[in-house]
ZADO-1210 file (C-alpha; in nm, 4 decimals, padded with zeros to 6 digits):
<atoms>
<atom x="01.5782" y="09.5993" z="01.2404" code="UNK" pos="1"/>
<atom x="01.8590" y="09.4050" z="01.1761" code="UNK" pos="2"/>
<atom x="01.8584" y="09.2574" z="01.5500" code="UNK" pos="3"/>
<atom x="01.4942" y="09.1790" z="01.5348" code="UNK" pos="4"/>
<atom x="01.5606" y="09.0018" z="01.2168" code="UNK" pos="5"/>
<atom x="01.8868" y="08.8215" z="01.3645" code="UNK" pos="6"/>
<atom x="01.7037" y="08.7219" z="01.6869" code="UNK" pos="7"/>
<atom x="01.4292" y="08.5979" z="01.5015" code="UNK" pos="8"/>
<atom x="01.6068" y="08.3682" z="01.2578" code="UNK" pos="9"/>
<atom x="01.8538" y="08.2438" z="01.5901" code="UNK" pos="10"/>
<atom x="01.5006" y="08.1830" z="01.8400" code="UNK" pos="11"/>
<atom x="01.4083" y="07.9482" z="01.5088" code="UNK" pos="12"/>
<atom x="01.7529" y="07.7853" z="01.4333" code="UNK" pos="13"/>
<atom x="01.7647" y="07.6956" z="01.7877" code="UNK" pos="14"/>
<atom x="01.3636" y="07.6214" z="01.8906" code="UNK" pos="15"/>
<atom x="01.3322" y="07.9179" z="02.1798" code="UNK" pos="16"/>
<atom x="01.0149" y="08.0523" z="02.2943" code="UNK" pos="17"/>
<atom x="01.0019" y="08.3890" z="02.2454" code="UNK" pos="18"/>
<atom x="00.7367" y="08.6272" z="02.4777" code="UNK" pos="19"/>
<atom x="00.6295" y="08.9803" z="02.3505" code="UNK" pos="20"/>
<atom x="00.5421" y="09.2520" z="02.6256" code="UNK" pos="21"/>
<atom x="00.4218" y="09.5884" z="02.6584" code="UNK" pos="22"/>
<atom x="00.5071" y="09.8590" z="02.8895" code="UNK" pos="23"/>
<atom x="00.2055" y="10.0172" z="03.0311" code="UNK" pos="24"/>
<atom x="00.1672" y="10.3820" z="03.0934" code="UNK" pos="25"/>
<atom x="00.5001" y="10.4731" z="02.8766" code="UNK" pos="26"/>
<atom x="00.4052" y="10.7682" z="02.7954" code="UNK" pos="27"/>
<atom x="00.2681" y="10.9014" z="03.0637" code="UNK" pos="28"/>
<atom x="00.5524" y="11.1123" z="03.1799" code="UNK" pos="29"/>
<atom x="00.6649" y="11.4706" z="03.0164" code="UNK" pos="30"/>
<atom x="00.9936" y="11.6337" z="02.9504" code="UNK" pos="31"/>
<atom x="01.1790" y="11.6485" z="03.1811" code="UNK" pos="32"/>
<atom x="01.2970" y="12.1005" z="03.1959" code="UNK" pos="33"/>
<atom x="01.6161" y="12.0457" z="03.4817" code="UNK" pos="34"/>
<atom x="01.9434" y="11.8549" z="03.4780" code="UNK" pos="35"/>
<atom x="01.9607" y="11.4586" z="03.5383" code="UNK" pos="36"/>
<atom x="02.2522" y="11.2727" z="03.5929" code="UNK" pos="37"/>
<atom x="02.3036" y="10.9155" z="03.5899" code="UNK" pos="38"/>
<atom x="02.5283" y="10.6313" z="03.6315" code="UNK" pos="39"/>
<atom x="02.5010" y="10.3243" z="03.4069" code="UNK" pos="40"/>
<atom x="02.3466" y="10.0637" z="03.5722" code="UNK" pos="41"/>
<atom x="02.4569" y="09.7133" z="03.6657" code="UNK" pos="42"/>
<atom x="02.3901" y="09.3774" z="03.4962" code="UNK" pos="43"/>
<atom x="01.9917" y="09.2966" z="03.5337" code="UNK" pos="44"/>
<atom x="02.0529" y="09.0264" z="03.8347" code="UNK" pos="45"/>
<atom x="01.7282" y="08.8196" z="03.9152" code="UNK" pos="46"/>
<atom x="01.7483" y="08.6356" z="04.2652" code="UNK" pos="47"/>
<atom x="01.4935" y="08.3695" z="04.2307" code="UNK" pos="48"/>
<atom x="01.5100" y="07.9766" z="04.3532" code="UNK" pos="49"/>
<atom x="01.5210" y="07.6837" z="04.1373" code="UNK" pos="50"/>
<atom x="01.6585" y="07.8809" z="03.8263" code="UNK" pos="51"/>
<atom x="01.8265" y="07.7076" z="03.5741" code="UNK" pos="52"/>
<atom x="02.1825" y="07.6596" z="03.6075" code="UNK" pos="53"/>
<atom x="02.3672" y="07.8067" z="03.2481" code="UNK" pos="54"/>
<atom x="02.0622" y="07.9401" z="03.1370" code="UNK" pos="55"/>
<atom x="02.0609" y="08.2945" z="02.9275" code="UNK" pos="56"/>
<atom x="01.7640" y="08.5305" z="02.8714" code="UNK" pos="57"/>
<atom x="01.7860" y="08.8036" z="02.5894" code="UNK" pos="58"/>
<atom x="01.5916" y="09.1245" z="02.5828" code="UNK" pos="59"/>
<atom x="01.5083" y="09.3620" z="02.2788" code="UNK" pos="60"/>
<atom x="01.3492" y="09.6931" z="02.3783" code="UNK" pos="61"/>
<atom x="01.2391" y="09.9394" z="02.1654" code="UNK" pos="62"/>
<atom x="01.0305" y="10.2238" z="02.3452" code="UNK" pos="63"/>
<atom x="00.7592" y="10.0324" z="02.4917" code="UNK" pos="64"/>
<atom x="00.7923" y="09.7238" z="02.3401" code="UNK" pos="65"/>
<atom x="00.9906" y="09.4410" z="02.4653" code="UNK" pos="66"/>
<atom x="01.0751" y="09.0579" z="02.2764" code="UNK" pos="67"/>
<atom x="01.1893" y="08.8490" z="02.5635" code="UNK" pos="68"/>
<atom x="01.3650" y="08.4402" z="02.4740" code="UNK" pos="69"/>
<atom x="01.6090" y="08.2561" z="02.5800" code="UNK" pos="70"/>
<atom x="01.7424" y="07.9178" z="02.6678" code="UNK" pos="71"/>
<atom x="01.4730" y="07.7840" z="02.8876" code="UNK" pos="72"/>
<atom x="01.1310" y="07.9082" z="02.9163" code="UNK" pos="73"/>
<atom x="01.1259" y="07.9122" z="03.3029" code="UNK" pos="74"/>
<atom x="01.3593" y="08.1688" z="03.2969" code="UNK" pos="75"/>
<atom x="01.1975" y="08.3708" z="03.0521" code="UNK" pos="76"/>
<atom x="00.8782" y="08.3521" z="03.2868" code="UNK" pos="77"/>
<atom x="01.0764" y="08.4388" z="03.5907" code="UNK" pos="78"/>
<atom x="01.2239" y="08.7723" z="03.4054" code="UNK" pos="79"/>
<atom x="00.8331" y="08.8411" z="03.2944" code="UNK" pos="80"/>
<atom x="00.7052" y="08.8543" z="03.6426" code="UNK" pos="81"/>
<atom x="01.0070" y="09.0895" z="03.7587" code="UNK" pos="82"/>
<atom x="00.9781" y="09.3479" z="03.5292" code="UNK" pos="83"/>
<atom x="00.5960" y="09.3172" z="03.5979" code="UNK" pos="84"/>
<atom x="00.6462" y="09.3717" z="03.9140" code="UNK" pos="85"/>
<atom x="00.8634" y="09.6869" z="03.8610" code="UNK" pos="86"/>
<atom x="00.7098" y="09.8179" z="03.5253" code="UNK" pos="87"/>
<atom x="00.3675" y="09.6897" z="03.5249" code="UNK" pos="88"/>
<atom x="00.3733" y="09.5408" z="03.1759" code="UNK" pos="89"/>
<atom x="00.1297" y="09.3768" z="02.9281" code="UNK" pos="90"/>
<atom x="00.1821" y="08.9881" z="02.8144" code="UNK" pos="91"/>
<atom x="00.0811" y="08.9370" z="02.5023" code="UNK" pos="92"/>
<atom x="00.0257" y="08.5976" z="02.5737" code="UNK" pos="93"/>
<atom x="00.2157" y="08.4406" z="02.2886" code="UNK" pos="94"/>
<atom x="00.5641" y="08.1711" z="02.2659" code="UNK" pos="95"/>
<atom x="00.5729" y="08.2550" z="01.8737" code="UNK" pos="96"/>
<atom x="00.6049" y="08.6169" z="01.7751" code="UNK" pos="97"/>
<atom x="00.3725" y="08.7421" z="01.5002" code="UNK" pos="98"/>
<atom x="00.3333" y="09.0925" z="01.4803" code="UNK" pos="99"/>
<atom x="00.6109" y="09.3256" z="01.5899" code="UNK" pos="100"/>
<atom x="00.7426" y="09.7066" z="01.5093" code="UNK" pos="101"/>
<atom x="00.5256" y="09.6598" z="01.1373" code="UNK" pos="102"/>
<atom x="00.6597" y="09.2854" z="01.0359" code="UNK" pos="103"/>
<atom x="00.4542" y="09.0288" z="01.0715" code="UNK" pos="104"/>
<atom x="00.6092" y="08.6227" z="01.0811" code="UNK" pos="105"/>
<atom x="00.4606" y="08.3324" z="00.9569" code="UNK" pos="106"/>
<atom x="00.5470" y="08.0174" z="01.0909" code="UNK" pos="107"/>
<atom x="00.6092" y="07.6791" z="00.8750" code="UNK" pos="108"/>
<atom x="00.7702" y="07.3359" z="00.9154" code="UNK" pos="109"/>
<atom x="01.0776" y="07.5153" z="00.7400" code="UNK" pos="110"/>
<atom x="01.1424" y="07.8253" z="00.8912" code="UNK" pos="111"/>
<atom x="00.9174" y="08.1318" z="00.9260" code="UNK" pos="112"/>
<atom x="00.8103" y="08.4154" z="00.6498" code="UNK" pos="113"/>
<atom x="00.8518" y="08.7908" z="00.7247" code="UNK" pos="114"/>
<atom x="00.6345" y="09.0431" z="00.5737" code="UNK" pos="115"/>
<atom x="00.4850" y="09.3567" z="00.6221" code="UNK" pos="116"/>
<atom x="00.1119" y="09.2900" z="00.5003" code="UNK" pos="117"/>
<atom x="-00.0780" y="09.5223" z="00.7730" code="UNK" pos="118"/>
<atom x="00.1790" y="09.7700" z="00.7254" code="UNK" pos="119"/>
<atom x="00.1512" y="09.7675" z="00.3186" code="UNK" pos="120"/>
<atom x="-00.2210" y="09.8080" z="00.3230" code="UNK" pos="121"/>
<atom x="-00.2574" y="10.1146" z="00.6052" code="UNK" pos="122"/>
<atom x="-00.0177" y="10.3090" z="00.3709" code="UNK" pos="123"/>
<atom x="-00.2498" y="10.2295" z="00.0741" code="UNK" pos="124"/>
<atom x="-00.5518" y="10.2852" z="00.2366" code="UNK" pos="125"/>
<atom x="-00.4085" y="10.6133" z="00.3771" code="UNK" pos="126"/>
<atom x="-00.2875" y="10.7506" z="00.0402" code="UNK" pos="127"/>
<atom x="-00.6341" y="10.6885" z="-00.1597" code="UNK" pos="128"/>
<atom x="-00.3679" y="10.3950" z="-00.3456" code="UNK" pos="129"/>
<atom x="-00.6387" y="10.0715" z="-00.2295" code="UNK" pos="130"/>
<atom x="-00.8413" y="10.0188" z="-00.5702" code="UNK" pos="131"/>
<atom x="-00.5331" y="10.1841" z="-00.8166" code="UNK" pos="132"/>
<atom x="-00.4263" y="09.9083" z="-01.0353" code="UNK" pos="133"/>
<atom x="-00.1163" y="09.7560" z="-00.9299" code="UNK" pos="134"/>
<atom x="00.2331" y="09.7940" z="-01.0634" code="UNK" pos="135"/>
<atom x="00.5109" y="09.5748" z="-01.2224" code="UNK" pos="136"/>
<atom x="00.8051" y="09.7931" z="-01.1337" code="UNK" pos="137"/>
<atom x="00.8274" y="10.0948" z="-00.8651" code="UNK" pos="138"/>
<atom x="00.9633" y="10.3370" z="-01.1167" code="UNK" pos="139"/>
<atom x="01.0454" y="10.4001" z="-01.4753" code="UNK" pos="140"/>
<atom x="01.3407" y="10.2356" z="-01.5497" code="UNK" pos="141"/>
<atom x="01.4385" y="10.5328" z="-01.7953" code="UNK" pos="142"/>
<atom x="01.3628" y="10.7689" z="-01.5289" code="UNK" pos="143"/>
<atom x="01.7049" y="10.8964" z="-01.3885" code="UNK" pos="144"/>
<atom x="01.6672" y="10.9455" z="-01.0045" code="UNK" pos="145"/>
<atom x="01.7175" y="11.3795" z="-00.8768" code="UNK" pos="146"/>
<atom x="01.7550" y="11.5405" z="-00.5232" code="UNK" pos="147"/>
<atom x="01.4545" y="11.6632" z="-00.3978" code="UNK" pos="148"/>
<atom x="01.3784" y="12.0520" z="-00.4820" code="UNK" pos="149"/>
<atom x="01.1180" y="12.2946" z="-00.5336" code="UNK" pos="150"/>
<atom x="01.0806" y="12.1950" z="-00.8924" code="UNK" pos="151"/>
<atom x="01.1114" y="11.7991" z="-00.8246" code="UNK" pos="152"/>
<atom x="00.8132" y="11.7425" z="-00.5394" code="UNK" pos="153"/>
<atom x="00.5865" y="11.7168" z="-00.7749" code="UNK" pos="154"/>
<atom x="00.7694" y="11.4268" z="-00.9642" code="UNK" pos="155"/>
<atom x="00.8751" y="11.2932" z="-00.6281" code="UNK" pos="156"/>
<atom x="00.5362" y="11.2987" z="-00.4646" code="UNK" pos="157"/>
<atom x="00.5117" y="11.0582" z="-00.7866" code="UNK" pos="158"/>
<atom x="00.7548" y="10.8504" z="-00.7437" code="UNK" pos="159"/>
<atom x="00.5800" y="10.7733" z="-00.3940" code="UNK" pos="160"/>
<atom x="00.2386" y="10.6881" z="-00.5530" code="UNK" pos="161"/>
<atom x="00.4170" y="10.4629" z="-00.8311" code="UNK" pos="162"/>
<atom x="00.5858" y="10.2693" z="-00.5106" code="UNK" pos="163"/>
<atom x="00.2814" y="10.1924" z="-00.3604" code="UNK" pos="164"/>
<atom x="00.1016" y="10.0373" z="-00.6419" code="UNK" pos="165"/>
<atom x="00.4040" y="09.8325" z="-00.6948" code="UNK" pos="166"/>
<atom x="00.3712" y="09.7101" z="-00.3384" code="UNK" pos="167"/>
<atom x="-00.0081" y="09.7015" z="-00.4079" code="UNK" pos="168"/>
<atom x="00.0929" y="09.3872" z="-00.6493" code="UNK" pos="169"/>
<atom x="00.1447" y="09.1737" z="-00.3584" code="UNK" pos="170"/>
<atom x="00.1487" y="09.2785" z="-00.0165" code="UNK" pos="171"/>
<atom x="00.2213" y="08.9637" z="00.1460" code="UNK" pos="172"/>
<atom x="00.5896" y="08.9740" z="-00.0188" code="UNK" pos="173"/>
<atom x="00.8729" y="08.9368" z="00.2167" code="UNK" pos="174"/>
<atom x="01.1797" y="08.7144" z="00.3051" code="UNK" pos="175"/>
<atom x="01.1544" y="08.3756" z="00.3969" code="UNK" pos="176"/>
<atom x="01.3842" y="08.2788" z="00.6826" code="UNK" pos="177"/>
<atom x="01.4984" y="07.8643" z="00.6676" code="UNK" pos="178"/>
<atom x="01.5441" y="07.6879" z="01.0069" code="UNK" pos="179"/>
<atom x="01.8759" y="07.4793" z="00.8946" code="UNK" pos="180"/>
<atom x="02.0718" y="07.5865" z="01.1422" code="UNK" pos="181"/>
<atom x="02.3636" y="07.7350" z="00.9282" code="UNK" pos="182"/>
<atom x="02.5388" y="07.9776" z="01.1214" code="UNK" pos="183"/>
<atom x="02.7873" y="08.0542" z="00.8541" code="UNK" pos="184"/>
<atom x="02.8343" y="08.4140" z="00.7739" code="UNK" pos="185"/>
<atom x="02.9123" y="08.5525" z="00.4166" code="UNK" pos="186"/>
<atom x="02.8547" y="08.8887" z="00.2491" code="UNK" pos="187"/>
<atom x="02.8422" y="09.0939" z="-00.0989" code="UNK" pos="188"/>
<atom x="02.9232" y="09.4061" z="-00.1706" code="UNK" pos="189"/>
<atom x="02.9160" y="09.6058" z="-00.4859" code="UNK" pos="190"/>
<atom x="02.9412" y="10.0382" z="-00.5895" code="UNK" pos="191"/>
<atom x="02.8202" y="10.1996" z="-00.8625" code="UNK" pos="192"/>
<atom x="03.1033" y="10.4823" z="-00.9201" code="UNK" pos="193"/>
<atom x="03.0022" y="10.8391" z="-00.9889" code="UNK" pos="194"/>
<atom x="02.6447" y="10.7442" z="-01.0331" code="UNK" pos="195"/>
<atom x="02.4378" y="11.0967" z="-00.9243" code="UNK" pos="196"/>
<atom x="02.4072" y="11.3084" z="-01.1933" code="UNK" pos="197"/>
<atom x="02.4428" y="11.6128" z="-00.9804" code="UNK" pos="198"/>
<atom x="02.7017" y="11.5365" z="-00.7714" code="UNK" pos="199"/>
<atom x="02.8714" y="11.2347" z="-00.9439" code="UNK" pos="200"/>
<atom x="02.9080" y="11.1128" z="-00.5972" code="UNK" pos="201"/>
<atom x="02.9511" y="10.6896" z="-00.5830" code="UNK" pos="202"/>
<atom x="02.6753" y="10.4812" z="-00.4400" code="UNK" pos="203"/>
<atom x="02.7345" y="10.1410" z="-00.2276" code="UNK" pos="204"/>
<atom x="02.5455" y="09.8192" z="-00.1553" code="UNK" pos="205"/>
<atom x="02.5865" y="09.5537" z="00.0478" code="UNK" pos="206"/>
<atom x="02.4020" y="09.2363" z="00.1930" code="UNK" pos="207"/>
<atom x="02.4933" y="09.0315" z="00.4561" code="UNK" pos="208"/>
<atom x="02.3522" y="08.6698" z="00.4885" code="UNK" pos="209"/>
<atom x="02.3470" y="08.4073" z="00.8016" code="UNK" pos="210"/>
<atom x="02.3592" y="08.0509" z="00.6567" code="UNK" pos="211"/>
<atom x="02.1419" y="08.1778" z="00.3372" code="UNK" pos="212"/>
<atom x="01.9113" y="08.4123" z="00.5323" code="UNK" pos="213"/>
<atom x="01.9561" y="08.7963" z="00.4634" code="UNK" pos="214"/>
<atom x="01.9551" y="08.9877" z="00.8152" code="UNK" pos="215"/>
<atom x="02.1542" y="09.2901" z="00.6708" code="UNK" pos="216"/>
<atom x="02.1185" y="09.4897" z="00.3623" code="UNK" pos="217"/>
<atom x="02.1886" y="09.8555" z="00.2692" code="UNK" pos="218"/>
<atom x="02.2317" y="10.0728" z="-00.0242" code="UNK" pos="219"/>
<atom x="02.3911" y="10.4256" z="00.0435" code="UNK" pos="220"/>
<atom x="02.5181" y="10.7413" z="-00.1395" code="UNK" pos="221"/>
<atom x="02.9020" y="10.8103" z="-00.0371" code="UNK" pos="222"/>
<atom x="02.9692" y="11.1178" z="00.1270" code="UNK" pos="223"/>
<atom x="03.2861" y="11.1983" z="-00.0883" code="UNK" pos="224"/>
<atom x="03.3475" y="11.1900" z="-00.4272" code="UNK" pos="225"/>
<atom x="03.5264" y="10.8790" z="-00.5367" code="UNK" pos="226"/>
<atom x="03.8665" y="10.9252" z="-00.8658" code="UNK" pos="227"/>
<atom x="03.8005" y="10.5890" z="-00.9893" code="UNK" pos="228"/>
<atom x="03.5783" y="10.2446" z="-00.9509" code="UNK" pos="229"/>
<atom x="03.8164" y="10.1010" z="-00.7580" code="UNK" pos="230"/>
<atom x="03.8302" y="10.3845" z="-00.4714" code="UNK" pos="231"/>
<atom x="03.4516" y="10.3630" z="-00.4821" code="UNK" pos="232"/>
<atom x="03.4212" y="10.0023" z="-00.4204" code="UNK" pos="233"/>
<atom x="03.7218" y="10.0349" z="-00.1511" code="UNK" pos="234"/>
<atom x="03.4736" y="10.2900" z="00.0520" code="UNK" pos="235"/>
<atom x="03.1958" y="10.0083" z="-00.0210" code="UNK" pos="236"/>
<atom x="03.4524" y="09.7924" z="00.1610" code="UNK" pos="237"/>
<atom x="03.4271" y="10.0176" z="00.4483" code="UNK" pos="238"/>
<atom x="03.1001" y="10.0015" z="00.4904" code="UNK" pos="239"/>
<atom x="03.0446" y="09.6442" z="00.4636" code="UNK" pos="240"/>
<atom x="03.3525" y="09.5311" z="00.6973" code="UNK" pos="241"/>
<atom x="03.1860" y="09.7877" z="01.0009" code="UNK" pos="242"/>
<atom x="02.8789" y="09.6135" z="00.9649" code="UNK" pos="243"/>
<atom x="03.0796" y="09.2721" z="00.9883" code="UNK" pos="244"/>
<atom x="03.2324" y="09.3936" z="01.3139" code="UNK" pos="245"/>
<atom x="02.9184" y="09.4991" z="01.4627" code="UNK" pos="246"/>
<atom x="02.7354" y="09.1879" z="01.3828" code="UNK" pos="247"/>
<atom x="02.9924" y="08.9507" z="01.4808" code="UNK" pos="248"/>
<atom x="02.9697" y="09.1139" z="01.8393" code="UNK" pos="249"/>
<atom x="02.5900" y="09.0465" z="01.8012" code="UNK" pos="250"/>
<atom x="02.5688" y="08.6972" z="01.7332" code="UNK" pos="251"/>
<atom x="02.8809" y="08.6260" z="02.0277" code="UNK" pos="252"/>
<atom x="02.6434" y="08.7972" z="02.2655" code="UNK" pos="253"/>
<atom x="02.3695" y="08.5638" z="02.1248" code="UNK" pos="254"/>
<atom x="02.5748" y="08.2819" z="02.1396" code="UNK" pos="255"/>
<atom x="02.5968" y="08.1807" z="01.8091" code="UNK" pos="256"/>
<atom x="02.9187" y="07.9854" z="01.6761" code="UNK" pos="257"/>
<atom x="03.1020" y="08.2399" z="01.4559" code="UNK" pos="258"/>
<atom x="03.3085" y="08.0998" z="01.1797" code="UNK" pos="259"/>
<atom x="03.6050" y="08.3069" z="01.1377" code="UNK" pos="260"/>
<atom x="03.6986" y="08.4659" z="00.8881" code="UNK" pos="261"/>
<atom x="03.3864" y="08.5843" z="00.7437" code="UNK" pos="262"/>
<atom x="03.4204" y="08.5673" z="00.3597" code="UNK" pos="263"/>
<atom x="03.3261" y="08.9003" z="00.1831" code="UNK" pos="264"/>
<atom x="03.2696" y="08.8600" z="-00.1992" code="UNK" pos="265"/>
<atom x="03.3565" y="09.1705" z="-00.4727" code="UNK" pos="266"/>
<atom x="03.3821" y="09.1828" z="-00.8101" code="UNK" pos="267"/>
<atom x="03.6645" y="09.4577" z="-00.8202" code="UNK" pos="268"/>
<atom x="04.0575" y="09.3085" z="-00.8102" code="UNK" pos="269"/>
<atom x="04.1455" y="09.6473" z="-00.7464" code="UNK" pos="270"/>
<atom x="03.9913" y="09.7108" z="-00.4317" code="UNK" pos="271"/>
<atom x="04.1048" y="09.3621" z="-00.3177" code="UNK" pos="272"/>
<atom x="04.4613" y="09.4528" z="-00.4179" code="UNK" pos="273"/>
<atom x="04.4338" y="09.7603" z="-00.2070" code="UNK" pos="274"/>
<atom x="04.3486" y="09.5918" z="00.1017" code="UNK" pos="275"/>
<atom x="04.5754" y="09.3115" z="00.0778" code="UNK" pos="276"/>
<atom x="04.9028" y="09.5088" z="00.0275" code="UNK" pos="277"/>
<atom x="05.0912" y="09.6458" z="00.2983" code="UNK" pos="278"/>
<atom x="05.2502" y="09.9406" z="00.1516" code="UNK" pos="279"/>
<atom x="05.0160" y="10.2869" z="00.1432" code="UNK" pos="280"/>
<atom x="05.1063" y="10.4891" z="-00.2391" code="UNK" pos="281"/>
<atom x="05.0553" y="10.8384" z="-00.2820" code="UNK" pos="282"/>
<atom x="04.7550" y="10.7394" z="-00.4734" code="UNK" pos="283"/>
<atom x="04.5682" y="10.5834" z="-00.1515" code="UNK" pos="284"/>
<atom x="04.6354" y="10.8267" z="00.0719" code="UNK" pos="285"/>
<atom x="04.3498" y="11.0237" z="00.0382" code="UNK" pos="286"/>
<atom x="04.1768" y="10.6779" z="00.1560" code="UNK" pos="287"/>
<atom x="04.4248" y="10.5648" z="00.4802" code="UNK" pos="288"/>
<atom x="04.1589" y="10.5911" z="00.7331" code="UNK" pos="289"/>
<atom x="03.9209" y="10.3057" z="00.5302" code="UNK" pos="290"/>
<atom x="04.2812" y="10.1033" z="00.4217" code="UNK" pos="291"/>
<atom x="04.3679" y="10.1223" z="00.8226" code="UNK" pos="292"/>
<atom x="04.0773" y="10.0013" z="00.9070" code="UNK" pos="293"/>
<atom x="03.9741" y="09.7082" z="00.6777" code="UNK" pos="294"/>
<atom x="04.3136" y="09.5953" z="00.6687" code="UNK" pos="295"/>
<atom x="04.3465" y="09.5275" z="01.0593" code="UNK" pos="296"/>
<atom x="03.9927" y="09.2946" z="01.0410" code="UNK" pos="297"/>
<atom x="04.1843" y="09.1626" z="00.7385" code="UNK" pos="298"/>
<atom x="04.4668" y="09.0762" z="00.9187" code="UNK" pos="299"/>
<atom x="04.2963" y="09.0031" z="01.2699" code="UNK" pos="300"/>
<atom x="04.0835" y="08.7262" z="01.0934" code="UNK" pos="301"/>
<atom x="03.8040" y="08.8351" z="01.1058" code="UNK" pos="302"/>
<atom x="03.7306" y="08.8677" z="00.7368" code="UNK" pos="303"/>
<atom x="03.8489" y="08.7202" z="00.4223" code="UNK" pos="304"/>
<atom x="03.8343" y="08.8173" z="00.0719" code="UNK" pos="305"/>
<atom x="03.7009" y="08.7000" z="-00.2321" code="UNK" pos="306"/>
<atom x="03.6844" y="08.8007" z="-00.6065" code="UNK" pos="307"/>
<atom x="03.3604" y="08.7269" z="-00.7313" code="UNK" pos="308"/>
<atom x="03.2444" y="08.7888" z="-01.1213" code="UNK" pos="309"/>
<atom x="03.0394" y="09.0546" z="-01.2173" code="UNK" pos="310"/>
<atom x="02.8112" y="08.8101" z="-01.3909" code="UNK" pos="311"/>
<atom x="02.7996" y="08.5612" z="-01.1209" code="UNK" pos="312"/>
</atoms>
């Protein structure tokens, strides 16, 4: 989702129409039981007259569903009737997106509001959860959080009911994307060290904002056990800087202006100490691979970063 959010808060920044289309008869084909093999296919090329010279059309697909924008709507029309022609599609008829893969956007004079209303209330009608009364918080805050077992489903199953009467509380709730145009880049990352009780394996978080939009969050148990805080939130590092390098290809491609480096903000000297020196110890060594790898973005310029404080 993180392209469909990106795309969406670039087709606003920069006032393209945007067409949503359908693929009929998707589905209408079975497995397939006997050896296929391909070649990857060239560059979609579309011969037409009159097309706009510098022009660029962008395509999301997922399954059957396509988002089509670009530069100028004429081209966006011509693309529509080719892949008509050769897929027999559905137009949706629309030049602002409002419903697509569960969010639904909102348009206002200052950007546009993503939510996930419809979505919210077929899961509450679906569990019985439509007249429960709602709730403040999702779960117990001195409830300590358990891999699922035999003995657990029954406290997980819930956990599940006590999330959807907190979404119950207001369905409509979602992120607010500004139009202002602010390309810039930033991100934060945190860890919590050893925090499962069962495993005392670290968790991460990070969030990754254009201008002061989020289009990137994720919160993730570590698949290794961390010695310290500051090995933890190194491995957070890792995780954060890959996403960096993936979305930095994105927005090129979408021809966004990148500023460079992208600042990354952690409240952990240690960790930052660890990238930033040049010399591997005996006690990093177990942690090269994530050193290696930060530390060439580091030093490619691609990133930068900051100490932030916990409090801030």
């Amino acid at each position: 989702m993180t392209i469909v959010r990106a795309l969406i808060e670039i087709t606003v920044n920069k006032g393209w129409q945007i067409l949503q289309l359908d693929v009929n008869n998707a589905f209408l084909h079975g497995d397939l039981h006997e050896e296929v093999y391909m070649e990857v296919p060239p560059g979609l090329v579309v011969e037409r007259p009159g097309l706009v010279e510098g022009s660029v059309v962008f395509v999301v697909v997922y399954v059957d569903d396509v988002l089509v924008t670009g530069t100028h709507l004429q081209e966006i029309e011509s693309l529509k009737d080719f892949l008509h022609n050769t897929f027999k599609i559905k137009d949706l008829g629309r030049l602002q997106l409002h419903y697509f893969l569960g969010l639904e956007v909102q348009y206002t004079d200052k950007g546009v509001l993503m939510s996930q209303k419809k979505f919210t209330m077929d899961l509450l009608k679906k569990f019985g959860c439509i007249d429960c009364p709602p709730m403040t918080s999702p779960l117990d805050s001195s409830v300590k959080l358990k891999s699922v077992n035999a003995k657990s489903q029954g406290t997980t199953f819930e956990g599940c009911i006590s999330s959807l009467k907190y979404l119950k509380g207001d369905p409509t709730l979602g992120i607010f994307l500004t139009n202002d145009a602010d390309y810039r880049v930033k991100a934060f990352y945190d860890s919590y060290w050893a925090t499962c009780p069962q495993s005392r394996k670290s968790v991460s978080g990070y969030i990754v904002l254009l201008g002061d939009n989020p289009i990137s969050w994720k919160s993730k148990k570590q698949s290794t056990i961390s010695l310290s805080s500051a090995e933890a939130k190194y491995r957070s590092t890792r995780m954060v800087v890959g996403e960096l390098v993936w979305l930095a290809r994105l927005l090129t491609e979408l021809i966004v202006p990148l500023s460079l480096p992208i600042p990354i903000f952690c409240d952990s000297q240690a960790a930052l100490h660890i990238a930033r020196n040049p010399v591997f110890h005996e006690s990093t060594k177990h942690i090269e691979v994530d050193c290696h790898f930060v530390r060439d973005q580091l030093q490619e310029g691609l990133i930068f970063l900051h100490h932030i404080s916990t409090n801030n």
